[in-house]
Structure formats: structure tokens, C-alpha cells
N, C-alpha and C positions, 0 to 999 in steps of 0.2 A: 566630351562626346558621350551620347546615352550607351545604355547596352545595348537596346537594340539595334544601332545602328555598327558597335563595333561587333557581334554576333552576323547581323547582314555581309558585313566586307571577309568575316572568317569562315564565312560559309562558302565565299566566292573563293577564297583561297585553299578550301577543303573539295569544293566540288569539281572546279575545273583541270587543276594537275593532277587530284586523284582518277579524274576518267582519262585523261591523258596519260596518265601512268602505270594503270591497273595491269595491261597487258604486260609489262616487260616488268611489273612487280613479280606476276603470275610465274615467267622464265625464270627468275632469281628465286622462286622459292622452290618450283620443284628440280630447279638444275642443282640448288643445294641440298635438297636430301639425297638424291642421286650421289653429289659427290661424297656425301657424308656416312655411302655404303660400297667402297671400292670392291670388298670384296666379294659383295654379293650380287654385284652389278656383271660384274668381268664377265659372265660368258657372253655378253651381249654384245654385238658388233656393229656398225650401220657403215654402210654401204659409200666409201666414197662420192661416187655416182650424184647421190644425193643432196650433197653439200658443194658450197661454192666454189669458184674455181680455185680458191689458194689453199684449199682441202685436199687438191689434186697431188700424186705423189708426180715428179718430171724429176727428171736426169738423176734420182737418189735424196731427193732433197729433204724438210720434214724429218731432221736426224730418224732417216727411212736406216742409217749404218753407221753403228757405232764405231766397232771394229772385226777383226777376222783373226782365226788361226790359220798359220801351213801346215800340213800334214807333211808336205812332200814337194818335189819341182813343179807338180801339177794342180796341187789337191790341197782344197780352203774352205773353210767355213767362215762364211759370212753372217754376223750377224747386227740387231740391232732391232727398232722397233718394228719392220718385219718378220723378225722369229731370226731362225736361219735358216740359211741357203748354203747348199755344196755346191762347190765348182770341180770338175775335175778335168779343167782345161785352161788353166790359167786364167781364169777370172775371166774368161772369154761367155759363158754360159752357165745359169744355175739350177738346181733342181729342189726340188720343197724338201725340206729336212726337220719337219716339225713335230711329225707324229709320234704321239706318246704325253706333248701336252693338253691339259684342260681345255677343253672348248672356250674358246674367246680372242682376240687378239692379245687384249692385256693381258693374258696368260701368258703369252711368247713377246714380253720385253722384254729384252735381251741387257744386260748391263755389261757381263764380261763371260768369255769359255778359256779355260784352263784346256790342257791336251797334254793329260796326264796317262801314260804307258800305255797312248791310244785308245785311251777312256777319255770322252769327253767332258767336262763339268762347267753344267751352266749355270751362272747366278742370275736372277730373274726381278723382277717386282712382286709375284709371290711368291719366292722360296729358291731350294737349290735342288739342282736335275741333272740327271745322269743319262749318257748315252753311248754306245759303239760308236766308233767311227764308219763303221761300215752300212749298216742299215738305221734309219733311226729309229729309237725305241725309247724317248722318252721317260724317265722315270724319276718320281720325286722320291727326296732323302731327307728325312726326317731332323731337325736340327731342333741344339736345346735351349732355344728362345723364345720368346712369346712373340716379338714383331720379325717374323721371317724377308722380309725383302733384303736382298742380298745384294750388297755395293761394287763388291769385287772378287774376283777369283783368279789367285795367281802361284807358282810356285816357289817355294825355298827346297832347293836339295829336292828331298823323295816326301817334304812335308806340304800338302796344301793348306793354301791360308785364303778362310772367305772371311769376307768382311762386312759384317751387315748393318746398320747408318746407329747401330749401340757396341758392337762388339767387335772384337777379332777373334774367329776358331780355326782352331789347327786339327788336321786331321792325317793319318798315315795311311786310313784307310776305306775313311767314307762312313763307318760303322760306330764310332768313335772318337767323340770332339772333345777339346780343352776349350771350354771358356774360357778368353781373356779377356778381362774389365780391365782398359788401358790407365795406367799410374796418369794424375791429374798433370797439366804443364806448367813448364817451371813461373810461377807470381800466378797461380789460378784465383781468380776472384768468381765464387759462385754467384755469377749473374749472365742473363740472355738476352738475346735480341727485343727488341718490343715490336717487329714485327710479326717474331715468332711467337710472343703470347697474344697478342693481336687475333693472329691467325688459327689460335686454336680455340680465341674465347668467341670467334665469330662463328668458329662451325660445331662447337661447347665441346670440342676434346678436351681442354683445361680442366673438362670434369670427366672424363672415363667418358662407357658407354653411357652410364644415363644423361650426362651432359649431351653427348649427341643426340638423342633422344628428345632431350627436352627442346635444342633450337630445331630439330622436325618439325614438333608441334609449333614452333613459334612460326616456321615455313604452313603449314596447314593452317594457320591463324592470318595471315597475309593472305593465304588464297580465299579463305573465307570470309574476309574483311574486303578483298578485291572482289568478288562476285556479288555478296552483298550490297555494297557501295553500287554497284552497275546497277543492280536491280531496284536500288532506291533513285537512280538518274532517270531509270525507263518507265517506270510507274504509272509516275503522271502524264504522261503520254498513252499510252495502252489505257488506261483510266480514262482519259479525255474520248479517243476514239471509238471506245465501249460505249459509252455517255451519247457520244454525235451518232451514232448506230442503236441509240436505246436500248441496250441492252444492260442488265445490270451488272454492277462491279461493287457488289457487297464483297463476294468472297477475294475477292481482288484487293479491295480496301484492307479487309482484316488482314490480306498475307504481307500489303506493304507494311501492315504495323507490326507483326510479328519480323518482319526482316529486319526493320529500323532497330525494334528494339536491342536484335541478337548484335545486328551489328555497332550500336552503341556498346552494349554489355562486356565482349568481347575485347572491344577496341579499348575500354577504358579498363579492363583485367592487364590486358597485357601492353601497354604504351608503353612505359618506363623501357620495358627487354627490348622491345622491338626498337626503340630509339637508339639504344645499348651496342645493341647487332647492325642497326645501319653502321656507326658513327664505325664502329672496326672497323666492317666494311670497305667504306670509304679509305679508309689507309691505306687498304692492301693493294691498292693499284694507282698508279701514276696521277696528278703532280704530289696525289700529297703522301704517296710511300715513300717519297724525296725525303722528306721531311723525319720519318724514323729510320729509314736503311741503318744509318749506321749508331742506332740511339740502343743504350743497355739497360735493360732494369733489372732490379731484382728478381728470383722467383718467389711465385704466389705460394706459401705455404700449404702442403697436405692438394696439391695440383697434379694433373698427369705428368708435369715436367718440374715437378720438386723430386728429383728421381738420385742416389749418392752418385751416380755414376757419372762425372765429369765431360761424357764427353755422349751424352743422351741425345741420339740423333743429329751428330754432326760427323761422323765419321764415311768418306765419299770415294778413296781410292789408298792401294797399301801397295808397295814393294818391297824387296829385301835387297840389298844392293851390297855382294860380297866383298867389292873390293875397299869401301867404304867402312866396312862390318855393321851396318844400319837398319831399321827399318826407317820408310820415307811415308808418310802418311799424307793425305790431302784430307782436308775436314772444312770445316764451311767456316771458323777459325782461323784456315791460313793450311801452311807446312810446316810438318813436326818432325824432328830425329826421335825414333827412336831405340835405346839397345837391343843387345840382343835377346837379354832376357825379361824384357819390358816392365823392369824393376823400378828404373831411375823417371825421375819427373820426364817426359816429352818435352825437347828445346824447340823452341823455334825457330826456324831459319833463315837468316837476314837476305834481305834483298832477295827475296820469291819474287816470282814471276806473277803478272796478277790474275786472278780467276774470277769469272763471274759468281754471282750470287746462284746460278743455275749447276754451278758443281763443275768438276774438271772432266771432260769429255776425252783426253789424251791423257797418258801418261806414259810415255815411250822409251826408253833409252837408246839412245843413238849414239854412241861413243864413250867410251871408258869416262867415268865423271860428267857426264851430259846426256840430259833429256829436253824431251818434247813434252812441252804442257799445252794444251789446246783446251780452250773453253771458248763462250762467247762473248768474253775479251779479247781471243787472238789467238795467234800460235805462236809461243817462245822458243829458243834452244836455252837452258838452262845449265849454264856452265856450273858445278858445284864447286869443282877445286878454285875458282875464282870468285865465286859466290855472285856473278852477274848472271844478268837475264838479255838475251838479244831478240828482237823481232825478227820471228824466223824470214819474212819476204823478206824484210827491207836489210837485214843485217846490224841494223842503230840499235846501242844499251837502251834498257828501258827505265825509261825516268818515270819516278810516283808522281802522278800529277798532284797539283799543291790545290786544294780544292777540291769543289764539287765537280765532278768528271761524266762524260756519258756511262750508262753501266754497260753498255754493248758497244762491239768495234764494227767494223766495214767486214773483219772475217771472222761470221760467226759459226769456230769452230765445232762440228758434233759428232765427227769420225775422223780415224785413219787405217788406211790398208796397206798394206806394205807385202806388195807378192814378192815371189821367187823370181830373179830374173827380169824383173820392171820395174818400171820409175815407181815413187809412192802416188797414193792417190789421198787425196784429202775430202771431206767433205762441209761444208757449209748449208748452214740451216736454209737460209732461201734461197742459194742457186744448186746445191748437187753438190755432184762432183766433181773434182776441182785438182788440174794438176799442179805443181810447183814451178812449170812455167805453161803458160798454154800452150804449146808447142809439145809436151810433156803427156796432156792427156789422153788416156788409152783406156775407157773403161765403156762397158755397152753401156746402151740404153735398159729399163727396166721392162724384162717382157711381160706380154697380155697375160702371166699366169702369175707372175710377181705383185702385180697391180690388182689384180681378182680378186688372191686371198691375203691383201693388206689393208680390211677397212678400217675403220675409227673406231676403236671403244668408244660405247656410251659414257665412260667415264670422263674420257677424253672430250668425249662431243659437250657435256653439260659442262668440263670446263670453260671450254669457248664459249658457251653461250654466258654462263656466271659472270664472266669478265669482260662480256662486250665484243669479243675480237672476233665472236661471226659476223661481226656486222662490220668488219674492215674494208670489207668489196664495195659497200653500200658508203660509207662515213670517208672514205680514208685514212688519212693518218690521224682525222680529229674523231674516232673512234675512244680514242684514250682517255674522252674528257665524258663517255656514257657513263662510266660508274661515278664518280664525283657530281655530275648533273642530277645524275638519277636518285643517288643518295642524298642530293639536295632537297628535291621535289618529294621526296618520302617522306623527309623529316617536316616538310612545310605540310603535309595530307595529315601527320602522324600526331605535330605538336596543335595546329587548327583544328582537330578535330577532337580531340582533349579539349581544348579553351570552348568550343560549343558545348558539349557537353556540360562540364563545369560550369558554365554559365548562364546556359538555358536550359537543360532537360533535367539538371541536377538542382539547381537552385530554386525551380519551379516547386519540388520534390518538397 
């Protein structure tokens, strides 16, 4: 086959999926610098309203409630990714209990509140907050970390213990923390997920900030490669129509050659990365994240997660459990024992109950030697002194399925509330609230002020759009297959449009 004619058929493959593509390249690139600046994004909010109707919060749903404290027979703090809400009518009616934090929604995610000697303390997604129980007043407390997002806050005795997804700190008084870098677990082999280096080498945390930095530019290198590209499709037409109106189209001519050139130039500096950053990409979401969920690599040497600390952003929930004399850890790992004086290697402990990849939403204790683990695997009752696990509806042990498994169940766990004097309430991510029999639930609807000031972070919102799933109302359930398609059709605009070059515009050269 000559060149020109195999040049002809790759230009067809260059031009057609890249003008069909250019729009939703355009959403993947600025929805990932967006996400690549959480926290400089947070104060920014948009407006449920605005977005489609599975955006809409109904009956608590949208882990809208993580969980709550009682203060009293009446008197609760509800929280979750609404902020919090006090009741002071048995969970009959709530009032806004927010102020004091940073303008944003994502300021007021809620992870866990301690109710300590009627001091409230809240761990959050940026940092840890203090407040009365009486008026809300808000106030951030300084911690000795570099990555402040706070996992859990709960108490030992008169000591609090926050937990933030690297550390555990212990405080007596808020003014005054103990670092603890947790001892490694017992057979620790230093290696991680390859999703999770995946997922930092697509958004270049693997390199610090200038790593992030640098796939920005690669995000403004696609937008400018997508604009370009358009304006090389429309040219010759505006050109044409100049032409049939006699008018001239000199200076129109020279701008198509200067756009061609920039966007050859560009396009052939950065192919290699930009191929790089699809191909992760594409892992990170369904069918082919099948394929590494449970795969380990090494870490990358002199990397943001070449880190000594054994347990670098995997740590999700802590307890201390007296009668047992333990710490009980949840980590993205599993469940660890650990002593009292967090000396001895962290054991792990047989026959856990399973959690989703998305972290443990529940950690409850409900009877001497048994908790409630909830995620969006289910909800267990985990017996410790027998070391099984039961399905808290159905009552059946739970067996490790032998294989590949769905990663989600029918109850996907994302709150519990447990008032004074009422049944518990549970919550599940797409229907609400949910009682343990339906005969059981007793919890209001969300009112018109609940709903007003709980919109989306922009963080949140360029989530959804990065990963396809605003477009679930429109796709349905074959939404899942937009990134793996899209990543396809990139790589077919990304690697065609290299082979023109190289073959025509360079080899002319």
C-alpha cells in the first residue's frame, strides 16, 4: 500500500473520532485540573437545582448522613455530607449547626464528632473543628501533619484519638498532640495497590506538586489540541464560503497555517505523556479496574508514596475496645488489633467482615464483643469472641466468595443513627433512610432548608463529570463503558495523528 494512501485512511481515523471527541476530551481536561486543586476549589458550591435528577438529595440519600451524637433523651447532632444538623426533638426536626466553618460545602464533610465534656469535635476532609454544644461556633485546631483530612474522632477514657488516613494523634486537651506513626503489620511486604499508583501517576501526585502541575499542562495541552483540531475541521469551509461571497481569505489562509502548525508542534512535544495519562486513566474505572483491584506492585522509588510510614494513606476508622484491651483499626488493608501501647506489629484479624474499596461507613459496637460494620458491601454484626461475621438482615455467616465478586451489595451502606428511645435508622446510598424493618422507619423527610444549603461541591461536581456518571440519566447503566470508549477513541486521535505527522509533514521536512 503506498503512503499516500495509508496517510489518507489515518487522517480519516484522525479526523473523524477526534471531532466527535473533542467536546468530552475538553470535560476530562478541565474537570481534572479542577480535581487536581481540592483545596483551593472548596469554597465553591453549585447548586443542586442545576444538575440531573440523581443529583437530587430524597429521603437522606447521597451518604447526605454519615452518623450522629446524643447529647441527651432529646438532643443530637447529625452529621454527614450536609455538615451538621441539631435536633432537639428526637430527630423529629433539625436546625443548621454549621457556622464557624470555611465557606464551601466541602468544608462541612462531615467524617466523625466526638462529644467530649460537651465539647464537640469534628473531623472533617480539611482538618479538625471545634465547637459548643450549645451555639455553633466553629473553630479550626491546628494539627502536627502536613495532610490534615481527619478519618475519625473518637474517645479512650478522658484521651481523644483522631485519626487522619497517615496517622493516629492523641490529645488530652486539644492544644497538644502525640504523633503516632503505627508499628508495620505482622509479614508487612512494602508494596501497594497498582491502582493506587495508577491513580496518582494519572493526576501526577506520584510526583508532589509539580507533578500536578505538570498533568495541568498536559489538561491545557488537550484543550488546545481539541480547539485547534476544530478549527483545522472548519477552515475549509469558512474559506469556501469567503471564496463563494468573494471576499478574500488571505488572512484566514495564513491563521489556518499557523493553527496547523501549533497544533502539529504541540501534539508531536507531548503524544508519548498524553498516551501515558489516557492508558492510567482508562484503569481507573470499570471493566478494566477489574483487572488491577486486587493487583500489588512495588513502590516507585523517591515517589510521593515511597513514604517509611507503613500504613501512608490507608488508615479509615479506630476504636479502643476495653474489655478486649485493643485498639481495632479499619485501613483499606483489612482489620488490625492493635496494643495498647502501639508497640507490637498490628495483627490481622481472621474472618473480618468485608468492606468495600470505598472505606467502612459504620463502626458501631452493639454488644460486649460485637460490632456493626457497614460499608457498601453490607451491614455485618461482627462477633469478635467467635471471630465470625453475620449479615446483619438476613442473619446467614458470611462466606468469602471464591472469585471474582460484585464490589457492591443490594445494601449500600453510608450511615447509622441510633437515637435515644427509637428504633436505629440506617442509611443507604440510593434509597435514604432505611429502617431494620420497614415497619420500623421513623425518620422525617429532608426540609426546604436542609436541601437549600446542601449543594455539590465543584470538586464533587468535576468528579462526576471525569468519570462519566453525569451522564447515567442519559446512558444508563451503559454509562460505565464512557471512559474505556473514550480512552479508546483518544488513543486512536493521539496515536493517527503521530503516524501523519511522522509520515507526512515530517518526512517532507
Amino acid at each position: 500500500m503506498k503512503k499516500s494512501v495509508v496517510v489518507r485512511k489515518l487522517r480519516k481515523f484522525h479526523k473523524w473520532p477526534g471531532v466527535i471527541i473533542s467536546f468530552f476530551v475538553i470535560l476530562f481536561a478541565f474537570s481534572g485540573i479542577v480535581m487536581n486543586h481540592r483545596g483551593l476549589v472548596s469554597p465553591v458550591s453549585v447548586s443542586r437545582k442545576l444538575l440531573p435528577p440523581d443529583y437530587h438529595y430524597k429521603n437522606w440519600n447521597l451518604a447526605a448522613v454519615r452518623g450522629s451524637v446524643n447529647l441527651d433523651s432529646t438532643t443530637a447532632f447529625m452529621y454527614g455530607n450536609i455538615g451538621v444538623w441539631k435536633t432537639t426533638d428526637s430527630y423529629h426536626s433539625f436546625s443548621d449547626f454549621n457556622a464557624g466553618f470555611p465557606k464551601g460545602i466541602d468544608n462541612k464533610k462531615i467524617y466523625s464528632i466526638a462529644n467530649w465534656d460537651n465539647q464537640l469535635v469534628a473531623g472533617t476532609h480539611m482538618g479538625l473543628y471545634t465547637s459548643s454544644t450549645g451555639v455553633a461556633k466553629w473553630k479550626e485546631i491546628p494539627l502536627p501533619v502536613e495532610k490534615k483530612r481527619v478519618a475519625d474522632v473518637v474517645l479512650k477514657n478522658d484521651t481523644l484519638l483522631i485519626l487522619t488516613r497517615h496517622y493516629l494523634l492523641k490529645s488530652t486537651d486539644l492544644q497538644h498532640f502525640e504523633k503516632v506513626q503505627l508499628p508495620a503489620p505482622v509479614g508487612y511486604v512494602k508494596e501497594i495497590g497498582l491502582f493506587n499508583t495508577l491513580w496518582e501517576l494519572h493526576s501526577g501526585e506520584l510526583f508532589g506538586l509539580i507533578g500536578k502541575l505538570v498533568v495541568d499542562l498536559f489538561g491545557a495541552v488537550v484543550i488546545l489540541l481539541s480547539v485547534t483540531g476544530l478549527l483545522h475541521f472548519f477552515f475549509p469551509k469558512i474559506i469556501k464560503k469567503r471564496k463563494a461571497k468573494q471576499k478574500s481569505v488571505t488572512s484566514l489562509v495564513s491563521v489556518k497555517k499557523k493553527n496547523l502548525k501549533w497544533h502539529n508542534v504541540v501534539g508531536y512535544i507531548f503524544v508519548l505523556f498524553l498516551i501515558i495519562n489516557t492508558i492510567s486513566g482508562m484503569h481507573l474505572r470499570p471493566p478494566l479496574l477489574i483487572a488491577i483491584a486486587n493487583a500489588k506492585v512495588g513502590i516507585i522509588p523517591y515517589t510521593h508514596l515511597d513514604s517509611p510510614n507503613p500504613w501512608f494513606d490507608k488508615l479509615r476508622r479506630v476504636t479502643w475496645d476495653d474489655e478486649i484491651g485493643a485498639y481495632i483499626f479499619s485501613t483499606s488493608d483489612g482489620f488490625f488489633f492493635g496494643d495498647e501501647r502501639l508497640e507490637k506489629p498490628l495483627k490481622p484479624i481472621p474472618n473480618q467482615p468485608p468492606v468495600s474499596v470505598m472505606g467502612c461507613n459504620v463502626l458501631e459496637k452493639a454488644a460486649p464483643g460485637k460490632y456493626l460494620v457497614g460499608s457498601f458491601s453490607g451491614l455485618f454484626v461482627w462477633d469478635l469472641t467467635r471471630l465470625k461475621s453475620f449479615d446483619f438482615f438476613t442473619g446467614q455467616p458470611y462466606q468469602k466468595p471464591s472469585g471474582m465478586s460484585r464490589p457492591i451489595a443490594d445494601n449500600m451502606v453510608a450511615g447509622w443513627v441510633n437515637p435515644h428511645g427509637k428504633a436505629p435508622t440506617w442509611f443507604d446510598y440510593n434509597r435514604g433512610a432505611m429502617g431494620i424493618t420497614p415497619a420500623q422507619i421513623d425518620f422525617p423527610e429532608m426540609s426546604q432548608e436542609i436541601l437549600e444549603r446542601s449543594p455539590m461541591s465543584l470538586w464533587n461536581l468535576a468528579l462526576e463529570i471525569h468519570t462519566g456518571r453525569i451522564f447515567e440519566h442519559l446512558m444508563g447503566p451503559f454509562y460505565i463503558l464512557y471512559v474505556p470508549l473514550a480512552g479508546i477513541c483518544i488513543l486512536i486521535v493521539l496515536i493517527s495523528g503521530f503516524f501523519i505527522w511522522w509520515m507526512g509533514y515530517r518526512k517532507k521536512k
